[in-house]
N, CA, C and O atoms as a GROMACS GRO file, in nm:
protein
  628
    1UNK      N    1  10.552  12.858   7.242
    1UNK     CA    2  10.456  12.852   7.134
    1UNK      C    3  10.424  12.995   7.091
    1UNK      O    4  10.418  13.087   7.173
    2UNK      N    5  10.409  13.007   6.982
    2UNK     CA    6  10.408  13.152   6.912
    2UNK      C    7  10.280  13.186   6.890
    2UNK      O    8  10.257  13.066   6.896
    3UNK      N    9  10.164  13.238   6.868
    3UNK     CA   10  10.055  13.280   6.824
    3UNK      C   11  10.067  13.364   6.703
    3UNK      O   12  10.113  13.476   6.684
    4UNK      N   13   9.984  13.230   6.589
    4UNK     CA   14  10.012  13.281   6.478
    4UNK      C   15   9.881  13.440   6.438
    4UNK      O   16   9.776  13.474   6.493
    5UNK      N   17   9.932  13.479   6.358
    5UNK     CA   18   9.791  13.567   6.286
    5UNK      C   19   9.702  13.501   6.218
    5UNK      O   20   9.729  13.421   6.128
    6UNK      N   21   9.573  13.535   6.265
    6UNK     CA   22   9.430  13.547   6.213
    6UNK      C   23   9.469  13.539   6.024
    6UNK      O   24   9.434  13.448   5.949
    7UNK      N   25   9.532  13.639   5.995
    7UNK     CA   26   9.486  13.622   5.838
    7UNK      C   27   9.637  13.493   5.781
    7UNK      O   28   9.647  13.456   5.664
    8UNK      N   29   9.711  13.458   5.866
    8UNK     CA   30   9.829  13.346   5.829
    8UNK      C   31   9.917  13.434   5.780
    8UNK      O   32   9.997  13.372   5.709
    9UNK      N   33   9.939  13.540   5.783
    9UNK     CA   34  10.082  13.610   5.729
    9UNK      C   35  10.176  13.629   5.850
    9UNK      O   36  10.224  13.528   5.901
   10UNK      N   37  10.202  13.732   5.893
   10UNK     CA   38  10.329  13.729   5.990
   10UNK      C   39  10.275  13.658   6.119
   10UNK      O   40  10.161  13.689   6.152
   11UNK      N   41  10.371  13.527   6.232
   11UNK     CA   42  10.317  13.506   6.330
   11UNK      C   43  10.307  13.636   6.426
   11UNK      O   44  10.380  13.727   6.387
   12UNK      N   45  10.242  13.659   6.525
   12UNK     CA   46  10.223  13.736   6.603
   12UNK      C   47  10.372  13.727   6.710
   12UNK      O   48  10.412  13.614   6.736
   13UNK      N   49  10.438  13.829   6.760
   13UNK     CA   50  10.555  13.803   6.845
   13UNK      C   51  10.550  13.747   6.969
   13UNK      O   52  10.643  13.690   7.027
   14UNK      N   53  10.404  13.772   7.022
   14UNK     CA   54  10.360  13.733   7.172
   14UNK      C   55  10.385  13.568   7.190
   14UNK      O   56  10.360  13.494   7.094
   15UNK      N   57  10.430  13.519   7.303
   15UNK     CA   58  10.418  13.382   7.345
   15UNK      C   59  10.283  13.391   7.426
   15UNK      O   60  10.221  13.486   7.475
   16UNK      N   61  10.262  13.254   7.421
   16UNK     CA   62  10.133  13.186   7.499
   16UNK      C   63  10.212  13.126   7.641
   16UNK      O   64  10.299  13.040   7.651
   17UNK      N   65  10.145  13.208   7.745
   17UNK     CA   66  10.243  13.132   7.852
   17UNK      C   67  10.189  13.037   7.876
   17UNK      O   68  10.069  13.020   7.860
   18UNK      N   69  10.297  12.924   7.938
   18UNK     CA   70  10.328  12.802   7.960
   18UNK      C   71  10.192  12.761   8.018
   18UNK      O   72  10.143  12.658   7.973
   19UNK      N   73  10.133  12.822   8.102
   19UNK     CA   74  10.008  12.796   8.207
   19UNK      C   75   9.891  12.767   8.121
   19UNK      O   76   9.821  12.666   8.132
   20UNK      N   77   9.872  12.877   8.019
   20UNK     CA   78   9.756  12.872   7.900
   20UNK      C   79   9.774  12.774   7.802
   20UNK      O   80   9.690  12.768   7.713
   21UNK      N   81   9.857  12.704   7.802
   21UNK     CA   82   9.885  12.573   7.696
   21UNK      C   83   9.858  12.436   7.776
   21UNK      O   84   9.816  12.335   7.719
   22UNK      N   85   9.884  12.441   7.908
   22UNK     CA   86   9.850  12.350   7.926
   22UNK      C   87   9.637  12.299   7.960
   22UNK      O   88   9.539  12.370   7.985
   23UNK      N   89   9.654  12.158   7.944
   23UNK     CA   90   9.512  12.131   7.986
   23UNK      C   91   9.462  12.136   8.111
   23UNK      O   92   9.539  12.108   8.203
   24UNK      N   93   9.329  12.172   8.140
   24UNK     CA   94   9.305  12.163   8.296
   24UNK      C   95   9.271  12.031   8.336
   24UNK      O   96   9.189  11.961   8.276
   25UNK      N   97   9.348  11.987   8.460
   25UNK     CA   98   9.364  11.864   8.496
   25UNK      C   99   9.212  11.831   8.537
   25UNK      O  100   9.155  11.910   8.612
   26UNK      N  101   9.141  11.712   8.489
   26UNK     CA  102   8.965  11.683   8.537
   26UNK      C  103   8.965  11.557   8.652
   26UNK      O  104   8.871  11.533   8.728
   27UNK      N  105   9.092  11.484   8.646
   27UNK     CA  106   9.122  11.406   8.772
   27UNK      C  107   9.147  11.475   8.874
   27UNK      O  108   9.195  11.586   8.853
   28UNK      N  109   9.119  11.424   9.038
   28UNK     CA  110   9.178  11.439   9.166
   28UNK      C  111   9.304  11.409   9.179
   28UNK      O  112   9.340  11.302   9.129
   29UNK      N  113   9.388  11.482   9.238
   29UNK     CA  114   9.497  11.432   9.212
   29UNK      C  115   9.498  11.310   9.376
   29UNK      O  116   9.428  11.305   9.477
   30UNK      N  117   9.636  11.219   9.317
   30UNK     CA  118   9.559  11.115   9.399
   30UNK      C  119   9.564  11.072   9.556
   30UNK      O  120   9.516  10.968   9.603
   31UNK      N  121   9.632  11.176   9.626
   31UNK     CA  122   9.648  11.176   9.697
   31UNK      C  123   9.504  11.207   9.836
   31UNK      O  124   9.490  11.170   9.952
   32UNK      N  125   9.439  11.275   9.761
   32UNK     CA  126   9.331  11.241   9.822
   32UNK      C  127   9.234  11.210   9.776
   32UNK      O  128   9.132  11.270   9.810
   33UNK      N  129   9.228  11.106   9.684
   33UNK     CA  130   9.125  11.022   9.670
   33UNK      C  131   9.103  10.848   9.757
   33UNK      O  132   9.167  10.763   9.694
   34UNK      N  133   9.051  10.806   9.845
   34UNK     CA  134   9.067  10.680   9.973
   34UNK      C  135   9.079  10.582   9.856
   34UNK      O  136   9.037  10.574   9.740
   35UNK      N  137   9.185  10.486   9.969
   35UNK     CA  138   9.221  10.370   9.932
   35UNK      C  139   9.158  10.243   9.883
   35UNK      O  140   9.036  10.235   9.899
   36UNK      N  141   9.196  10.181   9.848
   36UNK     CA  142   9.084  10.104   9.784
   36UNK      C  143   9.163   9.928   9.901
   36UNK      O  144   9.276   9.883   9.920
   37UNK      N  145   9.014   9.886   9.948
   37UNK     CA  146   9.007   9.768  10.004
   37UNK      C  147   9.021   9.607   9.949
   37UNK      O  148   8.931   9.546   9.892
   38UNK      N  149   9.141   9.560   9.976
   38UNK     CA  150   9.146   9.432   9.912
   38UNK      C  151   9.182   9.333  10.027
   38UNK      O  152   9.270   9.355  10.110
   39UNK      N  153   9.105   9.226  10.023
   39UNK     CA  154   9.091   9.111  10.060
   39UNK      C  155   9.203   8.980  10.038
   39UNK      O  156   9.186   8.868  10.086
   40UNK      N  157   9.328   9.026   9.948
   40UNK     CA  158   9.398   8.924   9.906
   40UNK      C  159   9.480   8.870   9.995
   40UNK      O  160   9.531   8.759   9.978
   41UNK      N  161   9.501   8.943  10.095
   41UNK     CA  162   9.585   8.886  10.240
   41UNK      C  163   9.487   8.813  10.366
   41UNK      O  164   9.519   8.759  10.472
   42UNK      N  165   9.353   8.840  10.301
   42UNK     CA  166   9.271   8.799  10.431
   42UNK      C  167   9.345   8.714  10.487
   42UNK      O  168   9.447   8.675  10.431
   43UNK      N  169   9.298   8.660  10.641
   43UNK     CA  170   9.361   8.494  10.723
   43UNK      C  171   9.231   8.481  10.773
   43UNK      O  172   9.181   8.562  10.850
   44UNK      N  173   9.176   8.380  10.730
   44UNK     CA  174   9.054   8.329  10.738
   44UNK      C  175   9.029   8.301  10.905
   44UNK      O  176   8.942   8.325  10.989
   45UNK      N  177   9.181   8.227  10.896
   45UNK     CA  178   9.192   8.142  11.000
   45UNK      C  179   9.218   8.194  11.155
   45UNK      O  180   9.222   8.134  11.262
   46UNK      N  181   9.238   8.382  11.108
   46UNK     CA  182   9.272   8.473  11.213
   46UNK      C  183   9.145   8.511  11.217
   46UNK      O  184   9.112   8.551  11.329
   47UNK      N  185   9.074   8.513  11.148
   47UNK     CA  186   8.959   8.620  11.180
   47UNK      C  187   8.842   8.556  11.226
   47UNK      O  188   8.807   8.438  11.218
   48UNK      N  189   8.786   8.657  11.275
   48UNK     CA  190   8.653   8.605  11.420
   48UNK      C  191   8.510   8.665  11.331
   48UNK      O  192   8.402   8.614  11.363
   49UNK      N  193   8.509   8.780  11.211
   49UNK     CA  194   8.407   8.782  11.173
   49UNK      C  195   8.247   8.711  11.178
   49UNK      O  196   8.135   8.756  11.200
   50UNK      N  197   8.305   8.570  11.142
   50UNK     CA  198   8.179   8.488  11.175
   50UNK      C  199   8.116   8.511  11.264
   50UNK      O  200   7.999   8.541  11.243
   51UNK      N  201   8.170   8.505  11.410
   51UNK     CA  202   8.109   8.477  11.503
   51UNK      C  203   8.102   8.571  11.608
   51UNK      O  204   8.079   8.564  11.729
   52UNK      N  205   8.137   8.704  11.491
   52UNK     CA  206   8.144   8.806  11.589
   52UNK      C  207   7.937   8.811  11.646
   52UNK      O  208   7.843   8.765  11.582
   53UNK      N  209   7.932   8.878  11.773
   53UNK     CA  210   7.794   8.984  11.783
   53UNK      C  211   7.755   9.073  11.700
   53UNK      O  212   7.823   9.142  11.624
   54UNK      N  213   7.664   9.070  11.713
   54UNK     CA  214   7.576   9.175  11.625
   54UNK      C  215   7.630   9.339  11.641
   54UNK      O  216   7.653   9.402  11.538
   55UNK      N  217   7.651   9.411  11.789
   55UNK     CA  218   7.710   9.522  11.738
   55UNK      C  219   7.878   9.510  11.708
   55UNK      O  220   7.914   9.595  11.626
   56UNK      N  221   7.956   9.447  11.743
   56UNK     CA  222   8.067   9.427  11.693
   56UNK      C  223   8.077   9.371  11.555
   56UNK      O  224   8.195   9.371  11.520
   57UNK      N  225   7.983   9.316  11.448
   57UNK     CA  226   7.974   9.244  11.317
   57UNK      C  227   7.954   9.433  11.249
   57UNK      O  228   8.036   9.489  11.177
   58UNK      N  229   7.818   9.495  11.302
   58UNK     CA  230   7.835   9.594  11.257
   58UNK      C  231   7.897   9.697  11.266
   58UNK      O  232   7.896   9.780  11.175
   59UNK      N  233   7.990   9.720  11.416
   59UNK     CA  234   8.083   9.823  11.412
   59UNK      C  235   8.208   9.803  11.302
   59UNK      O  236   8.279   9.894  11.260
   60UNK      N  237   8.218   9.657  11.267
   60UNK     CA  238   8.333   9.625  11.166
   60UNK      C  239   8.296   9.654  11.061
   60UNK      O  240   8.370   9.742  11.016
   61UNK      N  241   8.188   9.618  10.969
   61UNK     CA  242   8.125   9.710  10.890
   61UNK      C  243   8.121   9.854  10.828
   61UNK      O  244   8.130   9.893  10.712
   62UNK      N  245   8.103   9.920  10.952
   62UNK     CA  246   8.148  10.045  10.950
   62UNK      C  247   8.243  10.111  10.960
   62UNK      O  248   8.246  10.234  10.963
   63UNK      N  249   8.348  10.023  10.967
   63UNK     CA  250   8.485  10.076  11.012
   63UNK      C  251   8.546  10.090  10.871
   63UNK      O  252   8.619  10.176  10.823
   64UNK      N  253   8.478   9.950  10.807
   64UNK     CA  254   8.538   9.940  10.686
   64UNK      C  255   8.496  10.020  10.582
   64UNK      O  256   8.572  10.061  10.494
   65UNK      N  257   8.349  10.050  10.591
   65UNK     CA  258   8.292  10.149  10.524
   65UNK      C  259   8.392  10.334  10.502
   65UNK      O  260   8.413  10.403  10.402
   66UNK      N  261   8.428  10.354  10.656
   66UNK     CA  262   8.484  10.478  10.668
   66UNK      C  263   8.600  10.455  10.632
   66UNK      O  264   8.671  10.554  10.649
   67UNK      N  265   8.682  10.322  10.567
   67UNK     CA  266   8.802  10.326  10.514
   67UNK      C  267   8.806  10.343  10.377
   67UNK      O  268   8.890  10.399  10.308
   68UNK      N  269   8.687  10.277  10.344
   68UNK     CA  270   8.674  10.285  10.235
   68UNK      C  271   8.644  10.461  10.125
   68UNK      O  272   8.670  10.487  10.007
   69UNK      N  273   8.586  10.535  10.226
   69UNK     CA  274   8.561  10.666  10.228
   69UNK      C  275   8.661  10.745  10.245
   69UNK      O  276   8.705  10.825  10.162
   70UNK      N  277   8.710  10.720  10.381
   70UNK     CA  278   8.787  10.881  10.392
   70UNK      C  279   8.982  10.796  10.455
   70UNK      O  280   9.072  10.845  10.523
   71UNK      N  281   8.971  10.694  10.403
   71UNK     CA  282   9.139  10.653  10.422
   71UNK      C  283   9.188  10.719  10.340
   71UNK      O  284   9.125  10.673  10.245
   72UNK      N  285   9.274  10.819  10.283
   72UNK     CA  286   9.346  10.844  10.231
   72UNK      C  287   9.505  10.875  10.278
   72UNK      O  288   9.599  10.864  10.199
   73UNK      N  289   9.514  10.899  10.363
   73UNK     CA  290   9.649  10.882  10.460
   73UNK      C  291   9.576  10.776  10.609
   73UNK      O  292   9.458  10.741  10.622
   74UNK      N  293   9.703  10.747  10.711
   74UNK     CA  294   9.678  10.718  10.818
   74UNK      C  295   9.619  10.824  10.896
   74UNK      O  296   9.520  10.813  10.968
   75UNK      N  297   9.710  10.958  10.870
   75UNK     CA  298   9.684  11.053  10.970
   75UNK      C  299   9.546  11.099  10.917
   75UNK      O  300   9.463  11.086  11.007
   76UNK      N  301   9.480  11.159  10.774
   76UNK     CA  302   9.314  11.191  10.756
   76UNK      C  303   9.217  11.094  10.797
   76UNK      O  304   9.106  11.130  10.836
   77UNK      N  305   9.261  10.944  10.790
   77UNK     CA  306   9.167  10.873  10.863
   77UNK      C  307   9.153  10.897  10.979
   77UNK      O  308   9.047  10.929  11.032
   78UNK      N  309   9.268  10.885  11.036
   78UNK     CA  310   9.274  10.946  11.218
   78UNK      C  311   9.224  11.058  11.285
   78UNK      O  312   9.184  11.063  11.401
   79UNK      N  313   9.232  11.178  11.176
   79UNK     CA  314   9.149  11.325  11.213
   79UNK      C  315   8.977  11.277  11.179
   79UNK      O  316   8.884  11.321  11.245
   80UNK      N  317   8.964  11.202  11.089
   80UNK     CA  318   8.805  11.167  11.053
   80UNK      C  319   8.726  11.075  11.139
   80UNK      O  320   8.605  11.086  11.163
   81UNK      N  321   8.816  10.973  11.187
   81UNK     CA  322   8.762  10.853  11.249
   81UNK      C  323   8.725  10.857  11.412
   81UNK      O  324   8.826  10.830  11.477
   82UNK      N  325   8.636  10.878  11.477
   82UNK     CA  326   8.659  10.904  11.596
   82UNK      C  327   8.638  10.778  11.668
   82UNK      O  328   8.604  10.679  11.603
   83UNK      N  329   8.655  10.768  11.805
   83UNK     CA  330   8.711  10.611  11.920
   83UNK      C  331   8.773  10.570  11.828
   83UNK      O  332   8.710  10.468  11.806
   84UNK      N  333   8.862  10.572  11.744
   84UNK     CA  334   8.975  10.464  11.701
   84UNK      C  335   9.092  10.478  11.763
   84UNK      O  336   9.119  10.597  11.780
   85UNK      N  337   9.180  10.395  11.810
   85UNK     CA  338   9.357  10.401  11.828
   85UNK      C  339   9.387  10.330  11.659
   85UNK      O  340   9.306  10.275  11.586
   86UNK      N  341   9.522  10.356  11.638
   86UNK     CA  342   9.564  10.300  11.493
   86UNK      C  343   9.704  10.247  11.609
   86UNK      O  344   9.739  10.334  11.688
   87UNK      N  345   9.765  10.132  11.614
   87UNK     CA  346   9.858  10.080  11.650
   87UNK      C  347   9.995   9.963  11.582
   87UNK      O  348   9.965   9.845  11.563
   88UNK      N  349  10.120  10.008  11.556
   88UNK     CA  350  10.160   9.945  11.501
   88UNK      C  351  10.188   9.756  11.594
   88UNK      O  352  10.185   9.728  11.714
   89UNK      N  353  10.214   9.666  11.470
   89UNK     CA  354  10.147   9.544  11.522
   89UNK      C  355  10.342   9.452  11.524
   89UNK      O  356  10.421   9.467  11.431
   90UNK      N  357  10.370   9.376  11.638
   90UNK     CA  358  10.524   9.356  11.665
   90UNK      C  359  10.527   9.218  11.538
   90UNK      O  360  10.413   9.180  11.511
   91UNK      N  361  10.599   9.171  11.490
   91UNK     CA  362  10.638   9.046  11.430
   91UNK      C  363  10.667   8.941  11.521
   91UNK      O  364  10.760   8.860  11.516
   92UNK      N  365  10.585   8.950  11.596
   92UNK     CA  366  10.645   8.854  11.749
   92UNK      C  367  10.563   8.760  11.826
   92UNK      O  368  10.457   8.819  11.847
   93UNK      N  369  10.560   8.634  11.885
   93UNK     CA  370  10.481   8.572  11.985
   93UNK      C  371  10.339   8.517  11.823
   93UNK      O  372  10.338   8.478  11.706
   94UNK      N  373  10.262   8.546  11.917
   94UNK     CA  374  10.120   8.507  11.782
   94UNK      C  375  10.069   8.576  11.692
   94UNK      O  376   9.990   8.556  11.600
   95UNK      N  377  10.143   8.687  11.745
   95UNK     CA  378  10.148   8.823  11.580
   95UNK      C  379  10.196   8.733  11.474
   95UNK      O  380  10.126   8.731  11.373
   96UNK      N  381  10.298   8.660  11.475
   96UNK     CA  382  10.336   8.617  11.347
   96UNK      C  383  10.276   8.568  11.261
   96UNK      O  384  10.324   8.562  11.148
   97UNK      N  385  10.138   8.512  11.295
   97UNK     CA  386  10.081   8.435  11.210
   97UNK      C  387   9.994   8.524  11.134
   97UNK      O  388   9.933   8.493  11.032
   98UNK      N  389   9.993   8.657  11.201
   98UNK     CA  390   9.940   8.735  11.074
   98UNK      C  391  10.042   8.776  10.988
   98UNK      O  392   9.993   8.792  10.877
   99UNK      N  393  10.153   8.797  10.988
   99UNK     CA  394  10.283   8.771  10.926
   99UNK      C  395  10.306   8.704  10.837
   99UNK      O  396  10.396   8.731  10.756
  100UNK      N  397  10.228   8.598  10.830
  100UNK     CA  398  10.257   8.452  10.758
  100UNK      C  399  10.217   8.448  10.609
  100UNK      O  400  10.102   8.429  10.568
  101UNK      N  401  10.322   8.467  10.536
  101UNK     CA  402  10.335   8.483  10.373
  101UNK      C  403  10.282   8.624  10.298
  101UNK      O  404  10.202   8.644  10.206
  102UNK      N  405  10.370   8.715  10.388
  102UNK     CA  406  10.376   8.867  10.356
  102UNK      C  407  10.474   8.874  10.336
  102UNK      O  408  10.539   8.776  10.371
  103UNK      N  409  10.558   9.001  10.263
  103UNK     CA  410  10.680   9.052  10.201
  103UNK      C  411  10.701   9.085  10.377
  103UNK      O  412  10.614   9.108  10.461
  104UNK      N  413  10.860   9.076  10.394
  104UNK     CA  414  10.958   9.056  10.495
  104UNK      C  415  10.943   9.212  10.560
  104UNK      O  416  10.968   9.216  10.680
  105UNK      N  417  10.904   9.354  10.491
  105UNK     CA  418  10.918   9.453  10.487
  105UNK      C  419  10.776   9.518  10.556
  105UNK      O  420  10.774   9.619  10.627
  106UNK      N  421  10.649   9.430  10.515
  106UNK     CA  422  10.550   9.447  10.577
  106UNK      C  423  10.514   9.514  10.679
  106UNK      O  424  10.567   9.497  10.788
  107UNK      N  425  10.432   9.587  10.660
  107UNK     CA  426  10.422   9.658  10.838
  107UNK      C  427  10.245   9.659  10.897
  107UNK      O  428  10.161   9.746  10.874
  108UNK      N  429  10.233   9.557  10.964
  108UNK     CA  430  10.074   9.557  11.013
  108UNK      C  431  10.098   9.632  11.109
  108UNK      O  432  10.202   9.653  11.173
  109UNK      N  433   9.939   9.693  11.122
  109UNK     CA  434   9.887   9.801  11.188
  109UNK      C  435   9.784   9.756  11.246
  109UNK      O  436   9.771   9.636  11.218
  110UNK      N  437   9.687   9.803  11.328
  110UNK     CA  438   9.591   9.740  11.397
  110UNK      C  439   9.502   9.913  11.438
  110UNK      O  440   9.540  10.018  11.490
  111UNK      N  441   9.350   9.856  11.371
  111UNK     CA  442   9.246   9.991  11.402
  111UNK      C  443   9.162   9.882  11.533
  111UNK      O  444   9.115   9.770  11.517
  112UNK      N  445   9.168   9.971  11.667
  112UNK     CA  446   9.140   9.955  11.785
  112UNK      C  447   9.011  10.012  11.826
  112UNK      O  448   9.026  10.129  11.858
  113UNK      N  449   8.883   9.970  11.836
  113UNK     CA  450   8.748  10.005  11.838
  113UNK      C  451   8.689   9.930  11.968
  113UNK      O  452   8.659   9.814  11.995
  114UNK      N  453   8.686  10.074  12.047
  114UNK     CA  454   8.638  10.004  12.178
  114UNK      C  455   8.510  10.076  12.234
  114UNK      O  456   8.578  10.164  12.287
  115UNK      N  457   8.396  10.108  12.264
  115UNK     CA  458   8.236  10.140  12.308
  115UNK      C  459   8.218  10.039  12.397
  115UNK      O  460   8.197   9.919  12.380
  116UNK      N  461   8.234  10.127  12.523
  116UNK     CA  462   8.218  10.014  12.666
  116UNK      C  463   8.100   9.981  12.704
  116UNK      O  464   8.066   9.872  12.750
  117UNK      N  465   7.992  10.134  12.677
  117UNK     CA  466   7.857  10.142  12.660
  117UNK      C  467   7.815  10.038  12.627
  117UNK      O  468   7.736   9.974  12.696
  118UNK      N  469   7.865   9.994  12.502
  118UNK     CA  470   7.751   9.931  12.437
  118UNK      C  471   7.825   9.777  12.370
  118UNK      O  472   7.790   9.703  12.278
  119UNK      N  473   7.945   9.774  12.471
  119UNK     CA  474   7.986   9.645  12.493
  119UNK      C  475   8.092   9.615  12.357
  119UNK      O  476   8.139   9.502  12.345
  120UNK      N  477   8.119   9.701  12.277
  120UNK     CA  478   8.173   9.664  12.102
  120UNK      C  479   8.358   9.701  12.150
  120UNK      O  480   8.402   9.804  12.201
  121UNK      N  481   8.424   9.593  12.117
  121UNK     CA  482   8.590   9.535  12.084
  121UNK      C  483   8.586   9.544  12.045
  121UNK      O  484   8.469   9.531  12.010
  122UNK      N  485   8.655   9.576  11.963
  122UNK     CA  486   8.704   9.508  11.812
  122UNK      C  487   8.850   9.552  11.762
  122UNK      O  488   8.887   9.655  11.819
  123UNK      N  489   8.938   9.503  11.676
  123UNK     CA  490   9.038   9.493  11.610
  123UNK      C  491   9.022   9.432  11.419
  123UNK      O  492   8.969   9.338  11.360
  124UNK      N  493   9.097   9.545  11.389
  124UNK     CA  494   9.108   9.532  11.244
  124UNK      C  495   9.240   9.525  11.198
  124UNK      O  496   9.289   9.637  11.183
  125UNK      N  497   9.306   9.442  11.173
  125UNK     CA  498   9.441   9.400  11.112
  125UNK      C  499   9.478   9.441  10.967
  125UNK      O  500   9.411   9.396  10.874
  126UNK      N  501   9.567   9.509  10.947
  126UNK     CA  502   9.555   9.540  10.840
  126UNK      C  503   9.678   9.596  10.785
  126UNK      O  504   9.745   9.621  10.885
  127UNK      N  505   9.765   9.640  10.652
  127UNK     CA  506   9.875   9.692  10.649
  127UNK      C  507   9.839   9.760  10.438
  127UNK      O  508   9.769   9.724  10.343
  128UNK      N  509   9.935   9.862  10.465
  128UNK     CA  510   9.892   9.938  10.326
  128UNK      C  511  10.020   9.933  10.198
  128UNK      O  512  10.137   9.898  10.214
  129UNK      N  513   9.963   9.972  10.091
  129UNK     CA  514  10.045  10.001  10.016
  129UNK      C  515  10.012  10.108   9.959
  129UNK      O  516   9.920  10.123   9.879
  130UNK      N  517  10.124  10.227  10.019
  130UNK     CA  518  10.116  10.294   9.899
  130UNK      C  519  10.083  10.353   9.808
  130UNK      O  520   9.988  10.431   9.798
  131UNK      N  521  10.187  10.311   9.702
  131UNK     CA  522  10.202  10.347   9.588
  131UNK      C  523  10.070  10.281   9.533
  131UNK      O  524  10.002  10.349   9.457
  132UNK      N  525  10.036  10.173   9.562
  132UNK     CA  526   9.912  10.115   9.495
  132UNK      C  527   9.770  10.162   9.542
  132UNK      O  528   9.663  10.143   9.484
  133UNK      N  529   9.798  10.244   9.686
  133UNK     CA  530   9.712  10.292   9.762
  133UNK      C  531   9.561  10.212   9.747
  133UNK      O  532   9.447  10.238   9.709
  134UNK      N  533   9.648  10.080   9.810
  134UNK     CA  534   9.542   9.922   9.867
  134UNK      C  535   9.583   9.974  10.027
  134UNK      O  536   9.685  10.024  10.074
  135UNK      N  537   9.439   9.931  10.091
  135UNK     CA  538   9.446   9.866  10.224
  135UNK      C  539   9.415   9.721  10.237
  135UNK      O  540   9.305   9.677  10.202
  136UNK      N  541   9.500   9.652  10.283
  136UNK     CA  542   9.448   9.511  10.282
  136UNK      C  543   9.431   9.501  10.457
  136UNK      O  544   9.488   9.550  10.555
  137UNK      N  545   9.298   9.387  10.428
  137UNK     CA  546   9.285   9.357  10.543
  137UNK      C  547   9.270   9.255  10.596
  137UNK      O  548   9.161   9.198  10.603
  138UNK      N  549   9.384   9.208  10.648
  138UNK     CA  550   9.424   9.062  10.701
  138UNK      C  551   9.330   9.005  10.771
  138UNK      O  552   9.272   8.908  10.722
  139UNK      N  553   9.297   9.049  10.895
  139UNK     CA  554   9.159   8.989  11.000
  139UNK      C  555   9.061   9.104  11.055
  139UNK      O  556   9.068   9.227  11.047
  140UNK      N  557   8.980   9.028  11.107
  140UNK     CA  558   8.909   9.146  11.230
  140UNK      C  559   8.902   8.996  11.354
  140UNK      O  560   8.918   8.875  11.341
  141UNK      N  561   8.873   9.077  11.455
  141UNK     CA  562   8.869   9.026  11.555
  141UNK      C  563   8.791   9.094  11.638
  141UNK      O  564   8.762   9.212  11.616
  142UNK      N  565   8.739   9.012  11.769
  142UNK     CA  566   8.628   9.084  11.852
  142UNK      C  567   8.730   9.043  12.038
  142UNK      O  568   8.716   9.094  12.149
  143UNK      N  569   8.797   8.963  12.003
  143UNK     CA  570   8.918   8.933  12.086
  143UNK      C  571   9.074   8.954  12.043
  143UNK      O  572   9.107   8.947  11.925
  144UNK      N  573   9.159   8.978  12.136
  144UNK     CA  574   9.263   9.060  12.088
  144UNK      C  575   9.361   8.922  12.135
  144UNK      O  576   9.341   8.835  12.219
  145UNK      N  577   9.483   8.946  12.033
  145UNK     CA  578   9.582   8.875  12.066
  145UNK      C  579   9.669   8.912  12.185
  145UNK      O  580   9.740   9.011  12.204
  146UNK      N  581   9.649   8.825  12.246
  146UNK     CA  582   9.790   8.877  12.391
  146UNK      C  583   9.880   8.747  12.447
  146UNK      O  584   9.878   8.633  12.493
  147UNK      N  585   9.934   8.821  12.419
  147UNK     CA  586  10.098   8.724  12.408
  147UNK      C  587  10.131   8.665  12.561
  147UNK      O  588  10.161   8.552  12.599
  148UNK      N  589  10.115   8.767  12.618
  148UNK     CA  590  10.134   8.684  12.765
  148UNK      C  591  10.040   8.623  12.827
  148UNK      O  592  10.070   8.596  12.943
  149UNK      N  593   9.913   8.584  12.785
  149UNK     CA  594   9.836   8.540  12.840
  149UNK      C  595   9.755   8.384  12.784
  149UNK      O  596   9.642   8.340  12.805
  150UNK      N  597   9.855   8.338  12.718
  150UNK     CA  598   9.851   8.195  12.627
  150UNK      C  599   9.739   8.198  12.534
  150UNK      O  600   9.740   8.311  12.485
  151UNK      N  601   9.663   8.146  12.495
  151UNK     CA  602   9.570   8.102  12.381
  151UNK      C  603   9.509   8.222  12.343
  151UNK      O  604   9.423   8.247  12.427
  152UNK      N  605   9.513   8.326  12.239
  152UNK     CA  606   9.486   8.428  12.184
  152UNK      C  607   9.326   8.401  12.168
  152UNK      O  608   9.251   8.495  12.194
  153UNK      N  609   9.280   8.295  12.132
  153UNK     CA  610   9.137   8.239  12.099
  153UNK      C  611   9.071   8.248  12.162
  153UNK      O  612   8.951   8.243  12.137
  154UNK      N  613   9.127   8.268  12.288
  154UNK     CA  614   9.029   8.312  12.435
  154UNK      C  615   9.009   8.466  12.418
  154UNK      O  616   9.069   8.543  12.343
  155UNK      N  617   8.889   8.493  12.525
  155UNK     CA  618   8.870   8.670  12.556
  155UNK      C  619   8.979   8.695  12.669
  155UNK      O  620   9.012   8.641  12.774
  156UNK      N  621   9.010   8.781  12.611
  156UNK     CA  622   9.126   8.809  12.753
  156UNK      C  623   9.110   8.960  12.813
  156UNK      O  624   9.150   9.051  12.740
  157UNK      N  625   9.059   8.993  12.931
  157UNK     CA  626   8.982   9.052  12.997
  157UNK      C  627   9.106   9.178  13.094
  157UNK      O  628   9.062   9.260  13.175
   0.00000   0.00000   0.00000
């Protein structure tokens, strides 16, 4: 781009560098702005919410709150989030049924919240996208699935 003259007769010879033409960007770029929480995979039928306890109803709460805040990768949640494990989740045994009518490619994860103190389990099921930078979140639970130990519905100790 050329910079014309003030009075419109000869343009001026100077260019406008490339940097000064452009606009200053007023968005975040999006990589760190947190994911946004959707419910469209819930499993009703997996999750213990209802009947969770009172500090386990609210440690889930809060879990979700701080996803909602500072998820922007796995790993910044993980430097932000403290007592969490993040664990990937097998396609196998009674895992599958959180499995059940997800893309084949899917990858559940599991946020692991344990306070022995003060008695709070918990598990958050969940798997991301991306490009769409959704966290969906399949279940919570206040009992964990374990495969070798038959009926997942039980506490298994």
């Amino acid at each position: 781009m050329t910079i014309p003259d003030p009075d419109g007769k000869v343009p001026l010879s100077q260019e406008v560098p490339v940097t000064a033409a452009e606009l200053p960007q007023t968005e975040e770029a999006p990589e760190i702005s947190p994911y946004r929480i959707s419910f469209a995979e819930y499993k009703g039928k997996e999750c213990q919410i209802d009947g969770m306890n009172a500090e386990n109803a609210k440690a889930t709460l809060l879990i979700l709150r701080d996803v909602g805040i500072y998820y922007t990768s796995e790993a910044d949640y993980w430097s932000k989030a403290s007592g969490i494990q993040i664990n990937p989740i097998v396609r196998d045994g009674d895992y599958i049924d959180l499995y059940r009518g997800l893309a084949e490619d899917s990858e559940i994860k599991e946020i692991k919240y344990q306070h022995h103190r003060k008695s709070i389990d918990i598990r958050l099921f969940f798997f991301t996208l991306e490009r769409e930078r959704t966290f969906y979140l399949i279940a919570a639970r206040e009992t964990h699935i374990d495969t070798s130990k038959g009926d997942f519905r039980r506490k298994s100790r």
